[in-house]
MOPAC internal coordinates of N, CA, C and O (Angstrom, degrees):
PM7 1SCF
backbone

  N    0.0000 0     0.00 0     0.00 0    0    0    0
  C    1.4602 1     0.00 0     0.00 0    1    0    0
  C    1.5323 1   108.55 1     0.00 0    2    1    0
  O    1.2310 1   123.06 1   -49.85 1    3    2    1
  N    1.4313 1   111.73 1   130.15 1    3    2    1
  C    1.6553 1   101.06 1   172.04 1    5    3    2
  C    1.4313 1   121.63 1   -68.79 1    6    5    3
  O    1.2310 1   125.82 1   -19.04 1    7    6    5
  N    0.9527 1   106.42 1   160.96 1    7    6    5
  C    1.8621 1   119.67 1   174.47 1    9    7    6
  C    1.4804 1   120.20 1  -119.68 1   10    9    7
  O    1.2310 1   122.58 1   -35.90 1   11   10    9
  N    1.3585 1   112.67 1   144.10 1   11   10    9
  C    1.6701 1    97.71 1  -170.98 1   13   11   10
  C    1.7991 1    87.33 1  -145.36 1   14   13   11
  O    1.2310 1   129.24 1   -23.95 1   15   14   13
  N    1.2772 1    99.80 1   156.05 1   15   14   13
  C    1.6589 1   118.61 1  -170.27 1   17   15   14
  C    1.6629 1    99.15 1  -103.19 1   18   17   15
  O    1.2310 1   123.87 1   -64.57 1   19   18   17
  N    1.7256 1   110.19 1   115.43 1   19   18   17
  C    1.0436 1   116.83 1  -175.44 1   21   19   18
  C    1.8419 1    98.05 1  -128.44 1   22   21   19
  O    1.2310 1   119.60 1     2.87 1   23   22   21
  N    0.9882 1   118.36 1  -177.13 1   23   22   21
  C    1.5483 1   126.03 1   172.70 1   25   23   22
  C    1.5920 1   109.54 1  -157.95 1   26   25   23
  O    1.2310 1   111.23 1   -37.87 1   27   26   25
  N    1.4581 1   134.11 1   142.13 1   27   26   25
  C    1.0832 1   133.25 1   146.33 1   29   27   26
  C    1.7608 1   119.32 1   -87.84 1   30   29   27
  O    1.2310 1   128.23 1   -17.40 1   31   30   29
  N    0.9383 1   101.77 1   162.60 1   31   30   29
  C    1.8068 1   107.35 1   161.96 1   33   31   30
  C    1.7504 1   105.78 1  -138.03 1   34   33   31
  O    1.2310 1   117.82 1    -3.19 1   35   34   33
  N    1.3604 1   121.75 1   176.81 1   35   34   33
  C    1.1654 1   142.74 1   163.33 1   37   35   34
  C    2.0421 1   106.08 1  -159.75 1   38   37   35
  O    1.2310 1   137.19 1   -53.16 1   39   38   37
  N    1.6609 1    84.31 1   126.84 1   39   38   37
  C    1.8128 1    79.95 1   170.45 1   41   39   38
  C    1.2181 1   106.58 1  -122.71 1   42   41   39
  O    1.2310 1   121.97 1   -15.44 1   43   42   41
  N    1.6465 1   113.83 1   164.56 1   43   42   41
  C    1.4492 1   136.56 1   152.15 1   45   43   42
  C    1.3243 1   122.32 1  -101.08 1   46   45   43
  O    1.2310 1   105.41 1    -2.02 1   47   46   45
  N    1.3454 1   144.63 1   177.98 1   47   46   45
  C    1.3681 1   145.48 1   176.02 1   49   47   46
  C    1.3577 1    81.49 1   -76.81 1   50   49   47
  O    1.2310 1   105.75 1   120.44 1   51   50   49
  N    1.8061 1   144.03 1   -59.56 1   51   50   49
  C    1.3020 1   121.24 1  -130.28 1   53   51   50
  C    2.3585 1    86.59 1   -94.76 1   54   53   51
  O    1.2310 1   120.64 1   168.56 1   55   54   53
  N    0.7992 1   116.38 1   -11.44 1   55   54   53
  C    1.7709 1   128.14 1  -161.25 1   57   55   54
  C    1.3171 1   121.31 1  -143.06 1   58   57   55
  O    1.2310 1   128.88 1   -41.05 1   59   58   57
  N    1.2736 1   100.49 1   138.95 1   59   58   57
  C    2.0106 1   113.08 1   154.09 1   61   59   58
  C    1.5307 1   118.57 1   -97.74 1   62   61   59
  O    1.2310 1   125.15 1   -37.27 1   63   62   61
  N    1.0489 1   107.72 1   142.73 1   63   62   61
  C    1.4641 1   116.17 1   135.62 1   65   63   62
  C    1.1309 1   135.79 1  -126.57 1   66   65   63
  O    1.2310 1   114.25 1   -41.23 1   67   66   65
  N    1.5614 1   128.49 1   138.77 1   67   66   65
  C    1.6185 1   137.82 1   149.77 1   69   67   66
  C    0.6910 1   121.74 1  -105.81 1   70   69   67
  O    1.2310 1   119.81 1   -34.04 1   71   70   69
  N    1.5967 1   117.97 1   145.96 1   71   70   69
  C    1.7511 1   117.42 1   151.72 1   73   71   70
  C    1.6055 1   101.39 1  -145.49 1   74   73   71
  O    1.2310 1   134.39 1   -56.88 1   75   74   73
  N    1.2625 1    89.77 1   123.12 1   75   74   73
  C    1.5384 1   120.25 1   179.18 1   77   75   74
  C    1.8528 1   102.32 1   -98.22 1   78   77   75
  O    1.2310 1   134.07 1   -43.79 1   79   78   77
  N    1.9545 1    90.40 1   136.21 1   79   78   77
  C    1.7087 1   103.49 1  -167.26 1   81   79   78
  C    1.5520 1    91.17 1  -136.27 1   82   81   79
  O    1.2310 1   140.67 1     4.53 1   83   82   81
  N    1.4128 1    77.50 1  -175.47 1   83   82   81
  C    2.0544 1   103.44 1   171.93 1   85   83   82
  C    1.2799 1    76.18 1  -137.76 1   86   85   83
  O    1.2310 1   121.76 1   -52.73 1   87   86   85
  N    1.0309 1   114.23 1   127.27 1   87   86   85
  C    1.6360 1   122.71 1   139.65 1   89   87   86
  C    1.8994 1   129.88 1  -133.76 1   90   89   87
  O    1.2310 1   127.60 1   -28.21 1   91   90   89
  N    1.2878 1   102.98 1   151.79 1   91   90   89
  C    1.8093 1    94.52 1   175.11 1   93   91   90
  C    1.4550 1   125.62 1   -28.06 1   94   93   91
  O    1.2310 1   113.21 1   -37.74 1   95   94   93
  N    1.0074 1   130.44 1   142.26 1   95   94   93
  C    1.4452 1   140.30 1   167.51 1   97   95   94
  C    1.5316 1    97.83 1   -57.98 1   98   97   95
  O    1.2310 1   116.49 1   -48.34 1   99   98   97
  N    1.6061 1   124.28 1   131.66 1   99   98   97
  C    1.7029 1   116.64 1  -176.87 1  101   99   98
  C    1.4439 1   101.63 1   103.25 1  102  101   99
  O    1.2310 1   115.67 1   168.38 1  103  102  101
  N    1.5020 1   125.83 1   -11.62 1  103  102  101
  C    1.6036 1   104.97 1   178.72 1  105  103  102
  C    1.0604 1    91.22 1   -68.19 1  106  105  103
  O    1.2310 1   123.22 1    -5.58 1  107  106  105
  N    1.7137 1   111.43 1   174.42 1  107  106  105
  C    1.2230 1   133.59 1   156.34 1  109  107  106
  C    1.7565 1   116.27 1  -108.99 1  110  109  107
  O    1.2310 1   128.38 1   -16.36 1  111  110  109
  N    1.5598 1   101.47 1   163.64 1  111  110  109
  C    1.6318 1   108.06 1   168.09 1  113  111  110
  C    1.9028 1   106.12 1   -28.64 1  114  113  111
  O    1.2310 1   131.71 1   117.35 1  115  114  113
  N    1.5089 1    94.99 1   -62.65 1  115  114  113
  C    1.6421 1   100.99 1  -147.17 1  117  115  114
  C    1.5732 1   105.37 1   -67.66 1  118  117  115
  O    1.2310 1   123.60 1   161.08 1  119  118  117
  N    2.0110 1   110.70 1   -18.92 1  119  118  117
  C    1.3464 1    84.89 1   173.06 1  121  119  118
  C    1.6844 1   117.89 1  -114.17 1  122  121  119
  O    1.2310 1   115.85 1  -140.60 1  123  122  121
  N    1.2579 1   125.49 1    39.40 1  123  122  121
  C    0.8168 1   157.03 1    89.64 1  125  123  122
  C    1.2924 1   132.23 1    23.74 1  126  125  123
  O    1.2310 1   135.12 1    99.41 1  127  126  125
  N    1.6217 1    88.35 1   -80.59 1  127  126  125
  C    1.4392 1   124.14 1   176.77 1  129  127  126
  C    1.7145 1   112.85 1   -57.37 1  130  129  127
  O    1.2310 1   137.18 1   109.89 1  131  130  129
  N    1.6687 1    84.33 1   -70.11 1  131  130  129
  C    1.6154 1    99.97 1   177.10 1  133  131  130
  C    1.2868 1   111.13 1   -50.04 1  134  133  131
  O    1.2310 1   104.46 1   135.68 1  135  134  133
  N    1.3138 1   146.30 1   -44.32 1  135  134  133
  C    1.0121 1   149.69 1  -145.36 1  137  135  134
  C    1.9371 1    98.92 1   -78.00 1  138  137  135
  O    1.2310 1   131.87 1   128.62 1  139  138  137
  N    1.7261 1    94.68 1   -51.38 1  139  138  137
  C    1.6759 1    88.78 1  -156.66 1  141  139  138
  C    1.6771 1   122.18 1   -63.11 1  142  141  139
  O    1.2310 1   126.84 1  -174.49 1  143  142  141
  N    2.0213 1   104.45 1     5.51 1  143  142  141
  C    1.5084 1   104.66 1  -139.36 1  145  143  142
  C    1.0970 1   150.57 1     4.42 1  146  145  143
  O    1.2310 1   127.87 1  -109.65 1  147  146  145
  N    1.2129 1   102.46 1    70.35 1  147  146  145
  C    1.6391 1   121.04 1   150.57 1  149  147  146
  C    1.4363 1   109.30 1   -49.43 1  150  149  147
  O    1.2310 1   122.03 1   131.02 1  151  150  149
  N    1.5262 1   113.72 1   -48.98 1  151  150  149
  C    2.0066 1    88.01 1  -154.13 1  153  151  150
  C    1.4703 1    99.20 1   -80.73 1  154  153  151
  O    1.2310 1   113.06 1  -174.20 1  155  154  153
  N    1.3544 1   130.73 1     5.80 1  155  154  153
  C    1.4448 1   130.78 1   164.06 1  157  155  154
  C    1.4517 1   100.78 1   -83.40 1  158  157  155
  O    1.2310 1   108.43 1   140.67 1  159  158  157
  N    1.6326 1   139.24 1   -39.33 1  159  158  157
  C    1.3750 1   118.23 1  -162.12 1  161  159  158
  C    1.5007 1   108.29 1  -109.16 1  162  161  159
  O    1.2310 1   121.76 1   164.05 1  163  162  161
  N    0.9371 1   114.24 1   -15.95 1  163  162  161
  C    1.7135 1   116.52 1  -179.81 1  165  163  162
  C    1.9509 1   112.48 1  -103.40 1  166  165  163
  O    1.2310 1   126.69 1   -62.97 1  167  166  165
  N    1.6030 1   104.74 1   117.03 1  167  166  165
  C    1.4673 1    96.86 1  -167.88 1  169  167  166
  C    1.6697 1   100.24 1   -64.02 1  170  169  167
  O    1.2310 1   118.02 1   164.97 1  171  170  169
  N    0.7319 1   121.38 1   -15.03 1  171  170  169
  C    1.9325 1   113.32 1  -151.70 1  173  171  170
  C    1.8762 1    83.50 1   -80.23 1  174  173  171
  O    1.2310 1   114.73 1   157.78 1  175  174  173
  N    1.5231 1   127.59 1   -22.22 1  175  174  173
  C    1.6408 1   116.82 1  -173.34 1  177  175  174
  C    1.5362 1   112.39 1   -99.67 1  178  177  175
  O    1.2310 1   128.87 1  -174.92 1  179  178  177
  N    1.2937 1   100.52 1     5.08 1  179  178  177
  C    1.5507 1    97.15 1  -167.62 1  181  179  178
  C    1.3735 1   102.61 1   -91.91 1  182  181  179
  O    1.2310 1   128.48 1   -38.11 1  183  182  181
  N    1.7413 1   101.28 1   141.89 1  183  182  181
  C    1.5548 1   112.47 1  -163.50 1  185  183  182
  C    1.6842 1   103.15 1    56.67 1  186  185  183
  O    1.2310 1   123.48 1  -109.95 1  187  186  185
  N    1.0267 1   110.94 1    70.05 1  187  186  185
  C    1.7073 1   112.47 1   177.28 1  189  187  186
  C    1.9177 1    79.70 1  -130.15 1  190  189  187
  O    1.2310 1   130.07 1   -40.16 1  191  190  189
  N    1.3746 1    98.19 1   139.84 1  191  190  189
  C    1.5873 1    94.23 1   165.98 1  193  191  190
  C    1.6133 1   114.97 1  -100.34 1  194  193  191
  O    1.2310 1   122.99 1   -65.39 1  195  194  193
  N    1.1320 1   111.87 1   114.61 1  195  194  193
  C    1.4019 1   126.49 1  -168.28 1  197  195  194
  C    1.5501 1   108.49 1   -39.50 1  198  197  195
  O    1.2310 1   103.69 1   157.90 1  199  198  197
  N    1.2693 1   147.62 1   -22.10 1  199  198  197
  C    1.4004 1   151.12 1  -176.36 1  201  199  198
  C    1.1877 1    80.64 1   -87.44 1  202  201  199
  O    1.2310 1   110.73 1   149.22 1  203  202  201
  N    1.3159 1   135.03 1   -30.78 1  203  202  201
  C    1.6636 1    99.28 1  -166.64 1  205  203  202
  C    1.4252 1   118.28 1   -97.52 1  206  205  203
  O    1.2310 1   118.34 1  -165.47 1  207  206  205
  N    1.8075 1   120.77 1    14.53 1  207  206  205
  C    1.4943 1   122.00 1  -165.81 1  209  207  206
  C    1.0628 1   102.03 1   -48.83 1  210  209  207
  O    1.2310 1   112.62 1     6.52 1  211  210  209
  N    1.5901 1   131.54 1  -173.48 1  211  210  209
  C    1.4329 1   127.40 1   128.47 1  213  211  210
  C    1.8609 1   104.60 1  -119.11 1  214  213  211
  O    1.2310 1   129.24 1   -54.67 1  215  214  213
  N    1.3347 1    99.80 1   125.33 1  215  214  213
  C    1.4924 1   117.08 1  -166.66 1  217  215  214
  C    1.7262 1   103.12 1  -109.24 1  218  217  215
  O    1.2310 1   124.13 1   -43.93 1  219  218  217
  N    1.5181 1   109.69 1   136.07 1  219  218  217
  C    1.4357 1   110.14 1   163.35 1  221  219  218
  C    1.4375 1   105.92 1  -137.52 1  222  221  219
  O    1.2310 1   120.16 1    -4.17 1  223  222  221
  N    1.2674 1   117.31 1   175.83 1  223  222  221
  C    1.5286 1   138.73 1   177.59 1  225  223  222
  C    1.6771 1   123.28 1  -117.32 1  226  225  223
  O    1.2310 1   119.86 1  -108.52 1  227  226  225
  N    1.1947 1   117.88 1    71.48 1  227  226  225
  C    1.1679 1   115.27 1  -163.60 1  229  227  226
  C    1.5805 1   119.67 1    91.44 1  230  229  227
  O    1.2310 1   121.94 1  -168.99 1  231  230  229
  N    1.4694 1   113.90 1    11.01 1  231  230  229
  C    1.4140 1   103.88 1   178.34 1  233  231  230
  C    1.6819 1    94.39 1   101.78 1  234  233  231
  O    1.2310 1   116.20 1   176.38 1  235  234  233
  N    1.3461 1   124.82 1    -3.62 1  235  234  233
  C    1.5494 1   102.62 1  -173.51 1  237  235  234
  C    1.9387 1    79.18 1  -122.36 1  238  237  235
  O    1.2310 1   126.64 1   -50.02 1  239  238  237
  N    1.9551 1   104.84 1   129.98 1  239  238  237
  C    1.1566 1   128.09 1   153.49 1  241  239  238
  C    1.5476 1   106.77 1   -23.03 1  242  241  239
  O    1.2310 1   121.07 1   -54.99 1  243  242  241
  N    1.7365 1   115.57 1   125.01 1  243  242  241
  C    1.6118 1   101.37 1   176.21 1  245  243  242
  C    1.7371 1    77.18 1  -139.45 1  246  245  243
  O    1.2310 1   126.37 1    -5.94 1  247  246  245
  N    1.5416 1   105.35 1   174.06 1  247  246  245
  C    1.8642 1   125.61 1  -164.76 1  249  247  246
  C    1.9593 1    76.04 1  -117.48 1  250  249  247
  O    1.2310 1   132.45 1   -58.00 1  251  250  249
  N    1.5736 1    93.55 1   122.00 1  251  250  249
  C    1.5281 1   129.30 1   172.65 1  253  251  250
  C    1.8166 1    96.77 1   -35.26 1  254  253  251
  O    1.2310 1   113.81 1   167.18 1  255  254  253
  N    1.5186 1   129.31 1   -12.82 1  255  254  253
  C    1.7266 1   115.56 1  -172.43 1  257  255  254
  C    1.8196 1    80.98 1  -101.92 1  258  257  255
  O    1.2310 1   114.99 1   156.00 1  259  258  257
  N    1.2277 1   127.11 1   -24.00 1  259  258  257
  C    1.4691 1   116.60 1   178.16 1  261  259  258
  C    1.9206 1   123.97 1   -12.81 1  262  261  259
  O    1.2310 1   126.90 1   -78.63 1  263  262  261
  N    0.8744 1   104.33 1   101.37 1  263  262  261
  C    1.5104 1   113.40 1  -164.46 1  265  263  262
  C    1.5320 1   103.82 1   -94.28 1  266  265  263
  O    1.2310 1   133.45 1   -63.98 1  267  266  265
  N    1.6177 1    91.62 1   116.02 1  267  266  265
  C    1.5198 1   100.29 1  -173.50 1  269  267  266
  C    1.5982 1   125.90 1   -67.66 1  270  269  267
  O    1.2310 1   125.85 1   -19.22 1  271  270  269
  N    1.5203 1   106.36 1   160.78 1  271  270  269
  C    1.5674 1   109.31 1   179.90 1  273  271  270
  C    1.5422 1    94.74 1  -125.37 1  274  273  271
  O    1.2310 1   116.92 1    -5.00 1  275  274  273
  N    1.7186 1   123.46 1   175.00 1  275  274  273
  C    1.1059 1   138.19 1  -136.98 1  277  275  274
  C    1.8536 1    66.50 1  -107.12 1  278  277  275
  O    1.2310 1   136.58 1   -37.27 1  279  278  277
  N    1.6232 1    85.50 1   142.73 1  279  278  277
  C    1.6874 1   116.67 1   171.39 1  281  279  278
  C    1.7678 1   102.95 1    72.56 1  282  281  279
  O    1.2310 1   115.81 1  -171.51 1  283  282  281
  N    1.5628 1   125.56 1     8.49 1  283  282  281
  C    1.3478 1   122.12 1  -162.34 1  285  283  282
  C    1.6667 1    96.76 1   -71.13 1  286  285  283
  O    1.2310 1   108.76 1   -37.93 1  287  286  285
  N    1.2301 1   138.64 1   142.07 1  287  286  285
  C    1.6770 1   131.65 1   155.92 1  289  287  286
  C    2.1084 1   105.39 1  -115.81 1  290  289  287
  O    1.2310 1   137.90 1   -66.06 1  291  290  289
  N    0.9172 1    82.91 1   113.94 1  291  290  289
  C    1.3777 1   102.67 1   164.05 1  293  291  290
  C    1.2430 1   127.01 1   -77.43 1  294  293  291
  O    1.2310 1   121.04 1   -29.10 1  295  294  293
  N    1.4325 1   115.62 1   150.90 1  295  294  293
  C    1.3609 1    94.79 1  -160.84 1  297  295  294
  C    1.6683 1    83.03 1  -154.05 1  298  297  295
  O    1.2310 1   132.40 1   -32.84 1  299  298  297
  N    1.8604 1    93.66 1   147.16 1  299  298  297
  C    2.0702 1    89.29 1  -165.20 1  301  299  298
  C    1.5957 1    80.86 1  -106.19 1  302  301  299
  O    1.2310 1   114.61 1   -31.49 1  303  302  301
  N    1.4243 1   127.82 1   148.51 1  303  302  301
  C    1.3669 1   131.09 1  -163.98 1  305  303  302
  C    2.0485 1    85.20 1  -126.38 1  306  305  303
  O    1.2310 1   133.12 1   -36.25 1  307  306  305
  N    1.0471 1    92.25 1   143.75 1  307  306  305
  C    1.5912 1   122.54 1  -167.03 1  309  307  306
  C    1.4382 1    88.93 1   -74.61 1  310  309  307
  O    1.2310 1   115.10 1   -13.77 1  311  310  309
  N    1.7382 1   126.90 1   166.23 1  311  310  309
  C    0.9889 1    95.84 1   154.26 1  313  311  310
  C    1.4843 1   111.77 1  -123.32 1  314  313  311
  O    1.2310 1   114.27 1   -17.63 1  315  314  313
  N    1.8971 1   128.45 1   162.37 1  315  314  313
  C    1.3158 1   126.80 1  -145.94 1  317  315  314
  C    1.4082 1   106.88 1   -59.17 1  318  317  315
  O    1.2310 1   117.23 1   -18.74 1  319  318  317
  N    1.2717 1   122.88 1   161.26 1  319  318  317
  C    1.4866 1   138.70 1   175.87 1  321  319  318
  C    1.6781 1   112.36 1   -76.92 1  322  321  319
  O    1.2310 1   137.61 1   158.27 1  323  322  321
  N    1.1666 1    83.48 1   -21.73 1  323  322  321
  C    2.0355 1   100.65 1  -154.28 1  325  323  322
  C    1.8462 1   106.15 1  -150.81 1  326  325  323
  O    1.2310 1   123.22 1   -37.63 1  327  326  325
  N    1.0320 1   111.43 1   142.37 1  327  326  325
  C    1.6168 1   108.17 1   153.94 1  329  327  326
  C    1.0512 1   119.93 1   -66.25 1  330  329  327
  O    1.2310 1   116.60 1   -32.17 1  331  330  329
  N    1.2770 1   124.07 1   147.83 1  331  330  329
  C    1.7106 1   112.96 1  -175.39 1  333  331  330
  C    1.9662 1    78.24 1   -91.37 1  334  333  331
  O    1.2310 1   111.72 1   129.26 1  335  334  333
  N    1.1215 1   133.21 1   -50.74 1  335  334  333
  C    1.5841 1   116.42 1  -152.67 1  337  335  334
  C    1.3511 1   108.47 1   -52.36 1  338  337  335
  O    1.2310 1   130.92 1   141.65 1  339  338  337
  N    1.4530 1    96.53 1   -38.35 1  339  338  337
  C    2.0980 1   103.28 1  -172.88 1  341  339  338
  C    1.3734 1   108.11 1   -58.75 1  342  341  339
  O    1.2310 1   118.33 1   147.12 1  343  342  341
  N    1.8104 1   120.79 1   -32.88 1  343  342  341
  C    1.5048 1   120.27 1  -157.55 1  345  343  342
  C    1.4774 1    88.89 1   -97.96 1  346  345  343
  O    1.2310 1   102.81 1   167.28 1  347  346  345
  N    1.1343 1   149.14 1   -12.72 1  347  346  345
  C    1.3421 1   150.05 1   156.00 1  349  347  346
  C    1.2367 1   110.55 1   -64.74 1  350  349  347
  O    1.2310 1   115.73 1   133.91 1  351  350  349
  N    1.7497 1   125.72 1   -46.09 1  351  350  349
  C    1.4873 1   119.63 1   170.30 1  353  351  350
  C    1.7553 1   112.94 1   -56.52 1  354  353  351
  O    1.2310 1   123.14 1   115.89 1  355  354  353
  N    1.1816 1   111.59 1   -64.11 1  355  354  353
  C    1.0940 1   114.24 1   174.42 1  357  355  354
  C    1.5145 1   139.79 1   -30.85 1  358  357  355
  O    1.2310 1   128.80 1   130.15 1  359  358  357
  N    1.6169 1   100.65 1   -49.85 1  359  358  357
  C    1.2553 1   109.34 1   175.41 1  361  359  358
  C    1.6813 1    99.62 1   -59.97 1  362  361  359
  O    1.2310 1   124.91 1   126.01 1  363  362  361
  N    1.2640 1   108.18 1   -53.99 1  363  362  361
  C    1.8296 1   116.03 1  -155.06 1  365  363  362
  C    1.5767 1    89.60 1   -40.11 1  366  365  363
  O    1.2310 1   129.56 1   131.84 1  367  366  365
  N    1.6072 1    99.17 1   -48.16 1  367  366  365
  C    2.0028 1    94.97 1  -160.15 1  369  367  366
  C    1.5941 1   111.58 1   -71.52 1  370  369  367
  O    1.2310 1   122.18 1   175.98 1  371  370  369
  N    1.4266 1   113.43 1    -4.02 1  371  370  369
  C    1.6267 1   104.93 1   164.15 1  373  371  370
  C    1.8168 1   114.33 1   -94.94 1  374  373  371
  O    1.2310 1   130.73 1   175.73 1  375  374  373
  N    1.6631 1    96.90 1    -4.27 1  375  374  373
  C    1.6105 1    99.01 1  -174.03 1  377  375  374
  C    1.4592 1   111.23 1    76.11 1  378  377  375
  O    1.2310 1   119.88 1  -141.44 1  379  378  377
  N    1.6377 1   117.84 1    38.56 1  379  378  377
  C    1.6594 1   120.43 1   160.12 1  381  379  378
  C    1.3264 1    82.79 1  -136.83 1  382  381  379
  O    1.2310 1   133.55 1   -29.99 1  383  382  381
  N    2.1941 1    91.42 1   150.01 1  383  382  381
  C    1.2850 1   113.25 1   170.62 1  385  383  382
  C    1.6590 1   116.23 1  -104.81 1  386  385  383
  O    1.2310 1   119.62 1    -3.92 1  387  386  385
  N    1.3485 1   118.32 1   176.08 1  387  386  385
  C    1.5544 1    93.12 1  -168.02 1  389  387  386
  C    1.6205 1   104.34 1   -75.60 1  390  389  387
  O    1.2310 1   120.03 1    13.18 1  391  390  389
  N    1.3431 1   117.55 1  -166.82 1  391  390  389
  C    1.2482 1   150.07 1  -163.16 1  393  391  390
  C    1.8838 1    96.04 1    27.46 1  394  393  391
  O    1.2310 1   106.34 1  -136.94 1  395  394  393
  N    0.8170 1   143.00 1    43.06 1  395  394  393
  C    1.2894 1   144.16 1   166.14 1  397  395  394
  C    1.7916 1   111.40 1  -142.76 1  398  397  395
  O    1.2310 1   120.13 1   -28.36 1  399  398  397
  N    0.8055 1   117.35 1   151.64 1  399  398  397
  C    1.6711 1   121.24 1  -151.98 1  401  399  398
  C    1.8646 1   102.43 1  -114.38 1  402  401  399
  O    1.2310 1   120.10 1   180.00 1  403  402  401

C-alpha cells in the first residue's frame, strides 16, 4: 500500500500545534484528525463533535471525507468570535473603520 507524508496543525493566539504522519493513500481529513489526538490534548477540541470541525487544506475549505494527497497540511479552523459583516456594520454606524481605533 502506498504511504504519503501529511501533517495537521490547529492554532490559538496563546499556541501551536503539529503533527506530522505517513499515512495510507485514501485517508481522509477527519481521520487524520482522529488519529493525531488533538481532541484529547488541546482543551478548546475536547467534546467537539467531529462532523462538526471545520477542516481546510492549505487555507482552501475541504468536506471532513476530503481524501488526502502527499505534502497536504490540514488545518482545523476555530470557529469566529464575531461576524466580521456585523463588526463592520457597527463600526460604520459609530463612523470607525476596522483596524483603526
Amino acid at each position: 500500500m502506498h504511504k504519503i507524508d501529511v501533517s495537521i496543525v490547529y492554532a490559538t493566539r496563546e499556541q501551536q500545534w503539529l503533527f506530522e504522519t505517513t499515512v495510507p493513500r485514501g485517508t481522509s481529513a477527519l481521520e487524520l484528525y482522529e488519529m493525531s489526538g488533538f481532541a484529547d490534548q488541546i482543551p478548546g477540541l475536547k467534546n467537539t463533535n467531529c462532523e462538526e470541525l471545520d477542516l481546510g487544506v492549505f487555507a482552501d475549505k475541504v468536506e471532513n471525507d476530503y481524501l488526502l494527497e502527499s505534502g497536504d497540511r490540514v488545518e482545523i479552523y476555530r470557529p469566529l468570535l464575531a461576524d466580521p459583516k456585523e463588526v463592520r456594520r457597527q463600526l460604520a454606524l459609530v463612523g470607525k473603520t476596522m483596524g483603526k481605533s
